[in-house]
KEBATOR-32082 format. One line per 4 residues: number of its first residue (from 1); their letters; for each residue x, y, z of N, C-alpha, C. Coordinates in nm, 3 decimals, padded with zeros to 5 digits. Layout:
N
NUM	a	X Y Z X Y Z X Y Z ~ ...
This chain:
236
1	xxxx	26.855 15.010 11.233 26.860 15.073 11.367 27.005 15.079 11.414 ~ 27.010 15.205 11.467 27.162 15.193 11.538 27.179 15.151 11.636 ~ 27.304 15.035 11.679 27.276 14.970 11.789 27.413 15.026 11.870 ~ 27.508 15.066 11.830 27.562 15.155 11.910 27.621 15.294 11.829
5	xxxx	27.632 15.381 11.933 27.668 15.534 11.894 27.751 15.567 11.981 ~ 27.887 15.582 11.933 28.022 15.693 11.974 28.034 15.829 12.000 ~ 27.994 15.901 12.061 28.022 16.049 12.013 28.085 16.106 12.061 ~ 28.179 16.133 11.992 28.292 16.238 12.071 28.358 16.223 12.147
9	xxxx	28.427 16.061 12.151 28.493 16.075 12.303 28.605 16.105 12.312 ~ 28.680 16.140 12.389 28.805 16.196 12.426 28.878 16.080 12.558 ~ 28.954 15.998 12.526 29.024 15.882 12.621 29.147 15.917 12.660 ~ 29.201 15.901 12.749 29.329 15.944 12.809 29.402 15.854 12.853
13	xxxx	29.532 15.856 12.875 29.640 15.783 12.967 29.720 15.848 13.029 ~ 29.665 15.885 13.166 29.754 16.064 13.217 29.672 16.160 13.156 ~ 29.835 16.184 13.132 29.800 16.338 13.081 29.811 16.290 12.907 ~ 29.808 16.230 12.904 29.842 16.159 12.701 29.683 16.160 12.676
17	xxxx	29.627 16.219 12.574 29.552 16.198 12.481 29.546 16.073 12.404 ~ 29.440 15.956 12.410 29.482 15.850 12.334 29.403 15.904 12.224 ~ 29.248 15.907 12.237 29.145 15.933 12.153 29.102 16.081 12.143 ~ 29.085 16.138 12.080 29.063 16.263 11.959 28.891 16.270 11.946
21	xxxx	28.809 16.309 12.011 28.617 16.350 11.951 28.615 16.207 11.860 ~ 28.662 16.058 11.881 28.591 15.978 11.799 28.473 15.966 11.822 ~ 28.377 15.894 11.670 28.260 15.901 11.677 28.247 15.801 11.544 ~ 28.145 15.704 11.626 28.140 15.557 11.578 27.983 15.536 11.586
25	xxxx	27.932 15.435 11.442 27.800 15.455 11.397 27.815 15.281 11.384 ~ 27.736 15.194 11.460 27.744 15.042 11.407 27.560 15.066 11.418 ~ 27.536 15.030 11.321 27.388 14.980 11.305 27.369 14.770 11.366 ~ 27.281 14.785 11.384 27.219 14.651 11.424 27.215 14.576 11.298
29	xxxx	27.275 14.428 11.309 27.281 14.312 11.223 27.412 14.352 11.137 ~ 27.503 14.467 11.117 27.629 14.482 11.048 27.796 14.377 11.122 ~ 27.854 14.419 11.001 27.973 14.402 11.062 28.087 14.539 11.035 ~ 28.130 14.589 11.156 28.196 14.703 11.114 28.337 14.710 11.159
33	xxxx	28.421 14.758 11.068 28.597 14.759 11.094 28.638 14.865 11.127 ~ 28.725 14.830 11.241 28.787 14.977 11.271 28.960 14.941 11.193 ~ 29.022 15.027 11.121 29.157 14.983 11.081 29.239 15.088 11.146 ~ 29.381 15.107 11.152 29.465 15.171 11.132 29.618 15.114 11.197
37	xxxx	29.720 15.188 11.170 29.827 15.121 11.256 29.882 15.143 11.393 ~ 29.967 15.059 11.425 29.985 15.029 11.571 29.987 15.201 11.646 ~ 29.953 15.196 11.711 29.945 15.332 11.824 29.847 15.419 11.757 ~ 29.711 15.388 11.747 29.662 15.453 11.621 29.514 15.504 11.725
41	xxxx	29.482 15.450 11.836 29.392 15.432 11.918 29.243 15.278 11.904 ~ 29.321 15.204 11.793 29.193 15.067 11.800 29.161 15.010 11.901 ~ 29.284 14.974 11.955 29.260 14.877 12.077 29.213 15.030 12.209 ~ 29.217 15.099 12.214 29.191 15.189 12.323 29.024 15.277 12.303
45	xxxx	29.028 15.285 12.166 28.870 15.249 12.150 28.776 15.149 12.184 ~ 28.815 14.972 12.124 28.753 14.900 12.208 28.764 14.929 12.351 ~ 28.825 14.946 12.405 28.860 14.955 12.554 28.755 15.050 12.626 ~ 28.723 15.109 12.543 28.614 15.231 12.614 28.482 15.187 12.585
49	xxxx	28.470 15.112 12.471 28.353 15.091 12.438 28.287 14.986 12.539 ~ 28.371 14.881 12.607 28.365 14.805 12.681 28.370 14.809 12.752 ~ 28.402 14.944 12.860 28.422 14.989 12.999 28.507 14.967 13.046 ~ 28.616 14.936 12.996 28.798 14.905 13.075 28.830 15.018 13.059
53	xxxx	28.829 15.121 12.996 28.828 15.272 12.996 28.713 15.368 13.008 ~ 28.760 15.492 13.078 28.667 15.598 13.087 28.631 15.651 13.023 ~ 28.568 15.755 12.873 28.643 15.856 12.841 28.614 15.965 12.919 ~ 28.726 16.081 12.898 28.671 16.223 12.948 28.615 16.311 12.911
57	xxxx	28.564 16.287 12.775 28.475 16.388 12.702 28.366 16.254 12.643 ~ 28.310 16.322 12.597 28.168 16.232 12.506 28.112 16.113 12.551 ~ 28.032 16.087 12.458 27.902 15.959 12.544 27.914 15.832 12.425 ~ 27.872 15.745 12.472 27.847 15.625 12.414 27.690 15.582 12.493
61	xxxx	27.638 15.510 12.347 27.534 15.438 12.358 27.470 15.291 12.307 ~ 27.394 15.258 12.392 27.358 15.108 12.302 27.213 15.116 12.294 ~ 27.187 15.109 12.201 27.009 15.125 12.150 26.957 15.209 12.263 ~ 27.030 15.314 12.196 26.998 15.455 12.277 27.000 15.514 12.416
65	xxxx	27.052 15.398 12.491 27.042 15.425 12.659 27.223 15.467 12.661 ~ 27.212 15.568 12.756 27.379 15.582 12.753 27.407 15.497 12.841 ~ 27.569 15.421 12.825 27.614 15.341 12.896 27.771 15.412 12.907 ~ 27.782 15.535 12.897 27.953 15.598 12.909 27.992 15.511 13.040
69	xxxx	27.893 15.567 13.176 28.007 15.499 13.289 27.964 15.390 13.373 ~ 27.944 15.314 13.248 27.891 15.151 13.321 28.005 15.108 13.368 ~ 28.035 14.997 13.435 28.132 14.892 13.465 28.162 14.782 13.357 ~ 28.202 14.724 13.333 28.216 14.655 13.233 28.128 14.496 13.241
73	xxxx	28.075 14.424 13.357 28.031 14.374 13.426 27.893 14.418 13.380 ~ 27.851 14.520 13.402 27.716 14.586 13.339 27.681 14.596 13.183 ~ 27.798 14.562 13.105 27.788 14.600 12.972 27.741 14.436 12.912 ~ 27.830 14.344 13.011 27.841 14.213 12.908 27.659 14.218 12.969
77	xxxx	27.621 14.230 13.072 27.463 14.206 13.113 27.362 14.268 13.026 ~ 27.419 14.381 12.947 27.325 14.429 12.864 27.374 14.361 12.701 ~ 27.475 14.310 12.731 27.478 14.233 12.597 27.594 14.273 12.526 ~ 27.690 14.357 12.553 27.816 14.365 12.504 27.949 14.307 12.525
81	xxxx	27.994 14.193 12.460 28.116 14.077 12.482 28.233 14.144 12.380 ~ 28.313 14.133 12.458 28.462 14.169 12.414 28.538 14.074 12.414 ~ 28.628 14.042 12.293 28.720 13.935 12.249 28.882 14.041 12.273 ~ 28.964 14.037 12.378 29.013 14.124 12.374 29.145 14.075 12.281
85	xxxx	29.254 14.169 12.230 29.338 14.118 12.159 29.470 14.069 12.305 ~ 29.533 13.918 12.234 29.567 13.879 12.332 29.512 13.750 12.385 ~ 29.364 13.745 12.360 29.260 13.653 12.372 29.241 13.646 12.548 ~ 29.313 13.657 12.630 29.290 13.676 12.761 29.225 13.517 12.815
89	xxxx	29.216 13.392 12.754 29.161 13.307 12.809 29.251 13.265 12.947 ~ 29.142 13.181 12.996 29.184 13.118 13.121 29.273 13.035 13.111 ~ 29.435 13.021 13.145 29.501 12.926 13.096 29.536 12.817 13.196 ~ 29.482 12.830 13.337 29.492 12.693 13.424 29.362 12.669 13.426
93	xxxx	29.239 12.667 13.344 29.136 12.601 13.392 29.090 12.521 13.234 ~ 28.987 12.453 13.259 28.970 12.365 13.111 28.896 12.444 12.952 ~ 28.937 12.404 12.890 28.777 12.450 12.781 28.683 12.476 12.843 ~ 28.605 12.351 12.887 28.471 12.334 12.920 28.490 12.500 13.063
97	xxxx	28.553 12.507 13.157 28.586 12.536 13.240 28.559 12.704 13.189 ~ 28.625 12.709 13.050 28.659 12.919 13.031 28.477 12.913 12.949 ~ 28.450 12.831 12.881 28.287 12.840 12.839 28.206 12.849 12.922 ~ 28.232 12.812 13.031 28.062 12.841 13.162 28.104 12.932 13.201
101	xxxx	28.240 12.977 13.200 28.321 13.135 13.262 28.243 13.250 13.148 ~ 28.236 13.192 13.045 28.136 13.315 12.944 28.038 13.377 13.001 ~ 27.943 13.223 13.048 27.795 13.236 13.088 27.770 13.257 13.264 ~ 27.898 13.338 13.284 27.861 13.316 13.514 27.767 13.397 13.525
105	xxxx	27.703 13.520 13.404 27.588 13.607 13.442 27.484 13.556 13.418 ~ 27.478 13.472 13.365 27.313 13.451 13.328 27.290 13.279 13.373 ~ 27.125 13.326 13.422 27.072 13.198 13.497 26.956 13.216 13.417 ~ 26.920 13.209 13.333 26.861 13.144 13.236 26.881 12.965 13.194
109	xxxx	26.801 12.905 13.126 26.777 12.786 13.119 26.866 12.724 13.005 ~ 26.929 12.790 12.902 26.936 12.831 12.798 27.098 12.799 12.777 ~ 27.171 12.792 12.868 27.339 12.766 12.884 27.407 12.647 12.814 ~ 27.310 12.532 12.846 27.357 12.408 12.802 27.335 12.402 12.661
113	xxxx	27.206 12.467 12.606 27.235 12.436 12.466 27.277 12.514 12.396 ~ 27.355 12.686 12.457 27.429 12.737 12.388 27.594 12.653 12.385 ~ 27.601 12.621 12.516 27.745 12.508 12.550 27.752 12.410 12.408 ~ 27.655 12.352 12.362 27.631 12.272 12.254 27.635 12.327 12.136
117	xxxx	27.588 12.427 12.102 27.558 12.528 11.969 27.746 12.600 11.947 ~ 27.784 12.669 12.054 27.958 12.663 12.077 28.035 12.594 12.008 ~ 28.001 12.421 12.052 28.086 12.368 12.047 28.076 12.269 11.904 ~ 27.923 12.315 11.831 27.911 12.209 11.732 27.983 12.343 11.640
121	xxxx	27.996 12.474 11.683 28.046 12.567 11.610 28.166 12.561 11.564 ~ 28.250 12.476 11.703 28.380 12.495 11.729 28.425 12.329 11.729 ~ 28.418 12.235 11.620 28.423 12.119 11.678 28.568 12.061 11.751 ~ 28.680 12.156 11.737 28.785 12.135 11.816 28.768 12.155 11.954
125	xxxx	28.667 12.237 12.014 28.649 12.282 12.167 28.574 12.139 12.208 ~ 28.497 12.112 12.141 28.463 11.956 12.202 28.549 11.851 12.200 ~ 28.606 11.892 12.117 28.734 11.771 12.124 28.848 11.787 12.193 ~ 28.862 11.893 12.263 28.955 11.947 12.400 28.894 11.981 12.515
129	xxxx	28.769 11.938 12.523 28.709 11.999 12.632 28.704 11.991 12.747 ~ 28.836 11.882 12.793 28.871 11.850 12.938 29.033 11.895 12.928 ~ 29.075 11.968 12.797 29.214 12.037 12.808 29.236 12.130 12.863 ~ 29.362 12.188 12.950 29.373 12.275 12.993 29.408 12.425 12.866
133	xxxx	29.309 12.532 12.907 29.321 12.681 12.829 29.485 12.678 12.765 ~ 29.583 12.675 12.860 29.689 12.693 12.806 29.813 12.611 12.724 ~ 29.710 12.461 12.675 29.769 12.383 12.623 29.724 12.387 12.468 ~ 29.643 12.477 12.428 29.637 12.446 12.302 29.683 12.577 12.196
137	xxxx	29.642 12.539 12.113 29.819 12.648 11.949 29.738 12.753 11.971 ~ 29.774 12.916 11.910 29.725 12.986 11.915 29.630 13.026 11.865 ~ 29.552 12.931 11.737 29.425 12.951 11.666 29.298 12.865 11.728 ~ 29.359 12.771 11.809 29.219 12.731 11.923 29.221 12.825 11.997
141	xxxx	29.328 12.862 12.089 29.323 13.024 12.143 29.170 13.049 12.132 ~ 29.229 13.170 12.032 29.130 13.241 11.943 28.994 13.179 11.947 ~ 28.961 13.036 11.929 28.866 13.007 11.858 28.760 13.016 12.038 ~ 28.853 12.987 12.142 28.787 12.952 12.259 28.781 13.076 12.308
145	xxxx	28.840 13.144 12.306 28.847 13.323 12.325 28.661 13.392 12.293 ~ 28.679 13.381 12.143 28.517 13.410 12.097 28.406 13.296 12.115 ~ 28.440 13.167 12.167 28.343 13.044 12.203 28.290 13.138 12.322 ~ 28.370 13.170 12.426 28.377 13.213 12.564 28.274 13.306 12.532
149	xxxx	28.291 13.427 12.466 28.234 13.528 12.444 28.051 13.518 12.391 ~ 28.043 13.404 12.306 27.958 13.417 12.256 27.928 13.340 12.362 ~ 27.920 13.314 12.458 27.857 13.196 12.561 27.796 13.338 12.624 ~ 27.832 13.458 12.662 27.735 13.569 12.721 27.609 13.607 12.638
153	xxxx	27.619 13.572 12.518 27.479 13.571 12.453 27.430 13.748 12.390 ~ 27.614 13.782 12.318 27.562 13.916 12.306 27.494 13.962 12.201 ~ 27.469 14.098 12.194 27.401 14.162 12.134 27.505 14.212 11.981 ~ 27.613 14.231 12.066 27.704 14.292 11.971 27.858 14.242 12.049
157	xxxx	27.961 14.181 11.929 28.044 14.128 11.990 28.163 14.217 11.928 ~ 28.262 14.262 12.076 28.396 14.326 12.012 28.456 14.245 11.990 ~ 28.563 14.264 11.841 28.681 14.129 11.873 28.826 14.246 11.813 ~ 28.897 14.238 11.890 29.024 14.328 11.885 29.127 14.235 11.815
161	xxxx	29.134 14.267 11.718 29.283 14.175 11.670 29.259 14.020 11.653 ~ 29.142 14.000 11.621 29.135 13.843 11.609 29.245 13.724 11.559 ~ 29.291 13.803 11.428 29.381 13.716 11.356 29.550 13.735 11.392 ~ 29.549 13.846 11.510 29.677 13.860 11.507 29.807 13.721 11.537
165	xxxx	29.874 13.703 11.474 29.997 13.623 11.501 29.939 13.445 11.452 ~ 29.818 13.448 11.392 29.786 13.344 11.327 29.822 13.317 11.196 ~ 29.846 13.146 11.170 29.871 13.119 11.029 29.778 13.135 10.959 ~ 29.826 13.192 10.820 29.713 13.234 10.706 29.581 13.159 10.728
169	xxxx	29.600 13.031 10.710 29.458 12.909 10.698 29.368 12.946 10.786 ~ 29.464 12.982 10.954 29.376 12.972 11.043 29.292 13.108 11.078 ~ 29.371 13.247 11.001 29.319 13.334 11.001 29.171 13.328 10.881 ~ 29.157 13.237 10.780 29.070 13.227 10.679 28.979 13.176 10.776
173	xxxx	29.015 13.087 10.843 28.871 13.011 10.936 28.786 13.117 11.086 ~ 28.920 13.199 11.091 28.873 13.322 11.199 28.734 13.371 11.105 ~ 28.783 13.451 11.001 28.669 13.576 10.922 28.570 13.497 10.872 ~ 28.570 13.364 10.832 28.429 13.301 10.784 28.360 13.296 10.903
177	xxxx	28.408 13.241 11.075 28.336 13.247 11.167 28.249 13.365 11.177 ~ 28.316 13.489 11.186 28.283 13.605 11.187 28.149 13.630 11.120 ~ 28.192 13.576 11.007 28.059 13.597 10.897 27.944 13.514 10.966 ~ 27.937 13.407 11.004 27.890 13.325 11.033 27.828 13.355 11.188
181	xxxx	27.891 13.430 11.258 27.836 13.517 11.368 27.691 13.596 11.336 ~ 27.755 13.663 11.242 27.682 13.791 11.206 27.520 13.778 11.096 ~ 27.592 13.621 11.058 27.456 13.554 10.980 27.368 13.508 11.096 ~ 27.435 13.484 11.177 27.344 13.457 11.300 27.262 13.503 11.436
185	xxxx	27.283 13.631 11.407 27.202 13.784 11.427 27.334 13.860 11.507 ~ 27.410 13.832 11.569 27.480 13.925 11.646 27.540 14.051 11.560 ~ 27.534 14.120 11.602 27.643 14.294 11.562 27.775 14.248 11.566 ~ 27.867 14.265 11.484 28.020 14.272 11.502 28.097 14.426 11.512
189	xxxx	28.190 14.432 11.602 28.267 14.572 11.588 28.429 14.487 11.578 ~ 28.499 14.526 11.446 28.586 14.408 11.489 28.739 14.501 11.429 ~ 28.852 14.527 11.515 28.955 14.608 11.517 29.050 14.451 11.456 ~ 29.144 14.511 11.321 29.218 14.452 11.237 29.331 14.499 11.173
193	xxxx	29.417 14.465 11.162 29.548 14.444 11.111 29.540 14.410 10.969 ~ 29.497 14.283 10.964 29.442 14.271 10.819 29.349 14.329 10.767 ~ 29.377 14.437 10.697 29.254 14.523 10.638 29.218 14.467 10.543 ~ 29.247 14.388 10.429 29.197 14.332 10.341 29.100 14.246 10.372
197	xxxx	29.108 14.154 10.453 29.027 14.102 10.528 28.914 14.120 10.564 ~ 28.949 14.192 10.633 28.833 14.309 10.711 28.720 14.327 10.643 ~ 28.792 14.415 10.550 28.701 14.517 10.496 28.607 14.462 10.352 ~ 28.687 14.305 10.318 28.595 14.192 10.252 28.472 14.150 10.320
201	xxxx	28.487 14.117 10.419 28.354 14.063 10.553 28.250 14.221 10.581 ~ 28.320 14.352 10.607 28.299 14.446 10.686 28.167 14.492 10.588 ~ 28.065 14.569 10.660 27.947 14.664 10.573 27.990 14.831 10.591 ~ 28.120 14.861 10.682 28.171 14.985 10.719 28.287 14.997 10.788
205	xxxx	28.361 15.079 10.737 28.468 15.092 10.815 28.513 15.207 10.824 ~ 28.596 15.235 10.916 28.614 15.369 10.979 28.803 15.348 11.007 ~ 28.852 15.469 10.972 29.052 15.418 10.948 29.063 15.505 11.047 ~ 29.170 15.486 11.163 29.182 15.571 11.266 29.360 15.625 11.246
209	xxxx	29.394 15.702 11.302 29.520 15.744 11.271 29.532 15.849 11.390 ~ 29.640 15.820 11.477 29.651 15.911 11.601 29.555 15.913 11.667 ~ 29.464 15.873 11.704 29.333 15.901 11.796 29.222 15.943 11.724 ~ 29.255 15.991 11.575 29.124 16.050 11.517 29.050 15.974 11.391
213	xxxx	28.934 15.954 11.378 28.845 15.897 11.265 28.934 15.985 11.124 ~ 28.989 15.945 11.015 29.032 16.065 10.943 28.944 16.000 10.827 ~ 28.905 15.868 10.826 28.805 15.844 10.691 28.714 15.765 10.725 ~ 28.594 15.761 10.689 28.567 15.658 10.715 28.418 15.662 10.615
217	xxxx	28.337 15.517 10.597 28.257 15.494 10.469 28.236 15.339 10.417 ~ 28.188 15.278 10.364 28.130 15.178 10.310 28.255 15.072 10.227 ~ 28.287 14.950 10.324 28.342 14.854 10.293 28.359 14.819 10.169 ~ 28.277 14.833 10.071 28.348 14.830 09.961 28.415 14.939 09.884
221	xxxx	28.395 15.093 09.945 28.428 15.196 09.923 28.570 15.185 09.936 ~ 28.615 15.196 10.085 28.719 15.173 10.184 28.835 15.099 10.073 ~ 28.813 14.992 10.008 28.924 14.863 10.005 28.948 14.928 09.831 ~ 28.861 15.025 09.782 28.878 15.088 09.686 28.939 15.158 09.655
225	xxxx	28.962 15.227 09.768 29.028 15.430 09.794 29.220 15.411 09.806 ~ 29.220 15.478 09.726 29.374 15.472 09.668 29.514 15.443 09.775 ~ 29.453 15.593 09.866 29.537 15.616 09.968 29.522 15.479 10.088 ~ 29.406 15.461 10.097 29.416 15.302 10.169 29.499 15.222 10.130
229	xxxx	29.451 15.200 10.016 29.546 15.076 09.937 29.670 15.093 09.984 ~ 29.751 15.199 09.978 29.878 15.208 10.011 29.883 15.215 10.131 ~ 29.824 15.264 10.224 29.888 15.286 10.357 29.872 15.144 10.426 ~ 29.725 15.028 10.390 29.702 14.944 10.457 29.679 14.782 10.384
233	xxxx	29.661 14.810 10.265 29.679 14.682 10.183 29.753 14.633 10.107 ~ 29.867 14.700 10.052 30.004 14.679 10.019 29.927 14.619 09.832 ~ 30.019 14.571 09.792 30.018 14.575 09.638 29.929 14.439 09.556 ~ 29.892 14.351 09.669 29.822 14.271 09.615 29.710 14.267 09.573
């Protein structure tokens, strides 16, 4: 089943064209990569998909209901969490403090033992969990960034740049999480730098270049195709 559908959108900044008629296919239970390089429209795609942007042409959907001009507020309620790149955590309030900040929409019964399920995920967040957001390295960052996220209980989780500016090791422990997400029913849509990476974990990926989809096809296809290799995985 498709759990979300792109079609055609057209995103702007002004009068600047970011995005080009993209059009994005994530089926339910996948993990899917968006690649390309810097100014390429990834991060401005998530951005729309998540409602921090408009677009001005085309629709987006989530199991078929359009959600083009939700609020973003409305999206995490229907189940869409964004890991933005940057990680955006709370940096004067605690661990424990940015994890119930995941869950301020939902009053369900159900909080405390996702708080627990989090943190047996994350066993460093329990072991900082009276630290302040902005005292810890940049791969707890990260790790409390998507703790946060998955505390909304989504359906399908964006993560923009997960591994950016992380050490190798800690980027290896990012993409097994990932996997480990996705073994655990959620949808991934996940924008990367490391395409090799990626597109090892990924069931699809889609290469963006200037605002426009110019390839896109089956993760093991992708890490195959010549011209990739060169433009995004270099010689190893």
């Amino acid at each position: 089943m498709s759990l979300l559908k792109v079609q055609e959108i057209c995103t702007y900044y002004g009068n600047i064209q970011a995005l080009k008629n993209v059009s994005l296919h994530v089926k339910e239970g996948s993990i899917v990569t968006i690649l390309g390089a810097n100014g390429a429209g990834k991060t401005t795609t998530m951005n729309t998909i998540s409602g921090l942007l408009k677009p001005r042409e085309g629709k987006i959907f989530f199991y078929d209901e359009e959600i083009t001009k939700l609020q973003p507020y409305q999206l995490v309620r229907k189940g869409i969490a964004l890991v933005p790149e940057g990680r955006a955590i709370l940096t004067t309030m605690t661990v424990l403090e940015n994890l119930e900040m995941g869950a301020y929409h939902r009053n369900d019964n159900g909080v405390k033992d996702d708080l627990e399920m989090v943190m047996d995920r994350f066993p460093i967040l329990r072991e900082r969990k009276g630290q302040l957001g902005g005292t810890l390295s940049g791969g707890q960052q990260q790790m409390l960034a998507i703790a946060r996220a998955l505390m909304s209980k989504p359906k399908l989780l964006l993560l923009d740049e997960p591994s950016m500016g992380l050490a190798p090791l800690i980027v290896q422990d990012i993409f097994k999480i990932v996997k480990e997400i996705r073994e655990s029913g959620t949808t991934v849509l996940i924008v990367e730098q490391n395409a090799r990476q990626a597109l090892k974990i990924a069931d699809y990926g889609y290469v963006l270049e200037t605002g426009k989809v110019v390839v896109e096809g089956p993760a093991s296809q992708l890490i195959e195709d010549t011209s990739i290799k060169e433009a995004y995985l270099g010689h190893s």
